[in-house]
C-alpha positions in Angstrom: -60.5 121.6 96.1 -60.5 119.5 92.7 -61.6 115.5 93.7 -60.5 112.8 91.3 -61.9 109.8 91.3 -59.6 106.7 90.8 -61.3 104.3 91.3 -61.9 103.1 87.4 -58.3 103.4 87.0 -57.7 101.0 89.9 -60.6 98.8 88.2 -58.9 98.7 84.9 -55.6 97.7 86.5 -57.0 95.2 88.4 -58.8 94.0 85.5 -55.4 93.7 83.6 -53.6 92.2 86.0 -55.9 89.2 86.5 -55.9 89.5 82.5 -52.2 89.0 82.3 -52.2 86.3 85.4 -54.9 84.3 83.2 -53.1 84.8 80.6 -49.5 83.3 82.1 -51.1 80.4 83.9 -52.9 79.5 80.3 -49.7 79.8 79.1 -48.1 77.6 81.5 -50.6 74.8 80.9 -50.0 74.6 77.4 -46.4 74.0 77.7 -47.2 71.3 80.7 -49.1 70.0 78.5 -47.1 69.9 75.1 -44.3 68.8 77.5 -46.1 66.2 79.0 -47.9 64.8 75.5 -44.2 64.8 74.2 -43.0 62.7 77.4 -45.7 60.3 76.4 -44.7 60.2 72.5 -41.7 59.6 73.3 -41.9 57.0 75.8 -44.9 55.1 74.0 -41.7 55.1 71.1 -39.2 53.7 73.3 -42.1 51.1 74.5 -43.0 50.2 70.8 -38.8 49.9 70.1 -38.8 47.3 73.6 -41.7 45.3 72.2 -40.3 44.6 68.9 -36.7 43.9 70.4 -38.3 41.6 72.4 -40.6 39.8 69.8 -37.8 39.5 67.8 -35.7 38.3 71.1 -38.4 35.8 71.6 -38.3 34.4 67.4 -35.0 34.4 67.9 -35.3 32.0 71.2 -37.7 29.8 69.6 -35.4 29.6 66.7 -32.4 28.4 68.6 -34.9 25.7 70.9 -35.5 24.1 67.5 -32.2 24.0 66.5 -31.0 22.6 69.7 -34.3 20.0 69.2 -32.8 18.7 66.1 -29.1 18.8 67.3 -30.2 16.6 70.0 -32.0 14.5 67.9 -28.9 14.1 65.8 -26.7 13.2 68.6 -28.8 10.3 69.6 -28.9 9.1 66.3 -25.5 9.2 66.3 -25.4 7.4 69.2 -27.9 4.6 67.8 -25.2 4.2 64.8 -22.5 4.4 67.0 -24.0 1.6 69.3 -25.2 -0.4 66.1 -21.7 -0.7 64.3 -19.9 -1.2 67.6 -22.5 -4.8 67.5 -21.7 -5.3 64.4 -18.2 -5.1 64.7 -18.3 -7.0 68.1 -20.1 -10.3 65.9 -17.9 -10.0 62.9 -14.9 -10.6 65.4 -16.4 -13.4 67.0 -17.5 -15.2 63.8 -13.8 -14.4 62.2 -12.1 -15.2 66.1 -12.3 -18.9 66.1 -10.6 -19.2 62.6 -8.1 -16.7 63.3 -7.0 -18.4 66.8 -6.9 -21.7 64.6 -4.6 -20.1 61.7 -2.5 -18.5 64.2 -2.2 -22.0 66.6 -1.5 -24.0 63.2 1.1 -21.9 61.7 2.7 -21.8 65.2 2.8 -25.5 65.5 6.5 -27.1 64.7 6.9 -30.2 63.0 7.8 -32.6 65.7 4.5 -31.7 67.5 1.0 -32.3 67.6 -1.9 -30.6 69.3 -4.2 -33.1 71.3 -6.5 -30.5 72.2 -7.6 -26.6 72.5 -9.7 -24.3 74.5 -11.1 -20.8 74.6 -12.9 -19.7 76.8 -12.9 -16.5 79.1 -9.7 -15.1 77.2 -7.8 -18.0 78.1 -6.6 -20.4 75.5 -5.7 -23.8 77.0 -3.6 -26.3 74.5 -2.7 -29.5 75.3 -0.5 -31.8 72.9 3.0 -33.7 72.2 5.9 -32.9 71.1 9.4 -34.7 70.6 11.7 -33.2 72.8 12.0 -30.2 75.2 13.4 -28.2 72.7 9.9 -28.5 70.4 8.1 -27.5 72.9 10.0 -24.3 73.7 9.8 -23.7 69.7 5.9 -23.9 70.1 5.9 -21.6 72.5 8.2 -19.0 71.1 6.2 -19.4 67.4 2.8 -18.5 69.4 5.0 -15.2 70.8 5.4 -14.2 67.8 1.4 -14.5 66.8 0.8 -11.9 69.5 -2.0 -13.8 71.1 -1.6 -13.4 74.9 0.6 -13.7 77.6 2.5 -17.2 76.7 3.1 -19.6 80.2 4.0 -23.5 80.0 2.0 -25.4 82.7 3.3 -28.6 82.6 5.7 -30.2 80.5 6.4 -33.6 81.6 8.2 -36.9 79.5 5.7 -40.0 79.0 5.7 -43.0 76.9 3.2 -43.3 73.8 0.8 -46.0 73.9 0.7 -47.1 70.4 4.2 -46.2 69.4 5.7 -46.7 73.0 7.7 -43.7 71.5 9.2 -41.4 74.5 7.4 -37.9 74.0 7.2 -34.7 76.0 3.6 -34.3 76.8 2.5 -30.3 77.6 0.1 -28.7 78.7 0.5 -24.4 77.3 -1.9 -21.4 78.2 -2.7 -18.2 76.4 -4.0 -15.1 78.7 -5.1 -12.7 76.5 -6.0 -9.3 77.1 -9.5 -8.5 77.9 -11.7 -5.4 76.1 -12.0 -2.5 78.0 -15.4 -1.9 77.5 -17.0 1.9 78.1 -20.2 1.8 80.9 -22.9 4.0 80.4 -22.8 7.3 82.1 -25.1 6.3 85.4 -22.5 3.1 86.1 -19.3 5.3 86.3 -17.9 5.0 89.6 -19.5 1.6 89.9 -16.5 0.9 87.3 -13.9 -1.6 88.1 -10.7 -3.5 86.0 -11.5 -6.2 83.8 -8.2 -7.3 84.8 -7.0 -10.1 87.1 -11.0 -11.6 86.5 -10.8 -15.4 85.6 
């Protein structure tokens, strides 16, 4: 009976076998590997892109802050102006007021009458004076209507007897409400706010 000894062959198989298993798990490393090194290209890309978006985000932040710096800036000087012309407006009508009232009064005045005296203060115009008749008197009165300077109203009206001439004449007493300013408060007053109108 022939024996034939297999065991070399089994050897060599064996041999092969863990040749080819090495050989596949080498295999598979490499492409973990190259997979994961391209994951990490990739992803250190993306991270690169994210940084420079948000650099240039940030620039673009700082940019705008400035620009809202000097925006403000402007606004308050506009404000400042504002503020400063709305003074100077303010003194030029009370320097040109008293002149104006006085034109307006004296080209309002009729013939037969004569102003004794005239007041303004707090927006109310008080004149007192003469005139001939009743009539006069309502001529004055309709005359300083058509000035536009306030709310007209006769006080008193009443007949008396000139010292020095002993001339009868209507002596009157006329008053002028004019219309107050309304005047803007600053932002922390509103609320507080209240009608300028019916104060005395």
């Amino acid at each position: 009976m022939i024996r034939i000894n297999l065991l070399p062959v089994r050897a060599a198989k064996k041999k092969e076998s863990i040749r080819f298993q090495l050989t596949v798990a080498g295999l598979a490393t490499f492409l973990v590997a190259a997979v994961s090194i391209a994951v990490y290209l990739i992803a250190a890309a993306e991270a690169r892109g994210l940084q420079e978006q948000i650099a240039s985000g940030n620039q673009e932040l700082n940019d705008l802050t400035k620009k809202i710096g000097e925006l403000s800036k402007i606004k308050e000087q506009k404000r400042i102006v504002e503020e400063k012309l709305r003074i100077i407006n303010q003194l030029e009508s009370d320097r040109t007021g008293p002149a104006r009232l006085l034109r307006n009064v004296s080209e309002a005045v009729p013939k037969r009458a004569w102003i004794k005296t005239l007041r303004d203060k707090d927006y109310q115009i008080t004149i007192e004076g003469y005139a001939s008749d009743d009539e006069v008197v309502a001529e004055f009165m309709r005359g300083l209507e058509k000035a536009d300077m306030g709310k007209v109203e006769l006080e008193v009206a009443k007949r008396e007897t000139e010292k020095e001439s002993g001339a009868e004449v209507v002596s009157f007493i006329i008053r002028l409400e004019r219309e107050r300013p309304v005047r803007e408060l600053p932002a922390n007053a509103k609320g507080k706010k209240t009608s300028a109108k019916g104060k005395k």
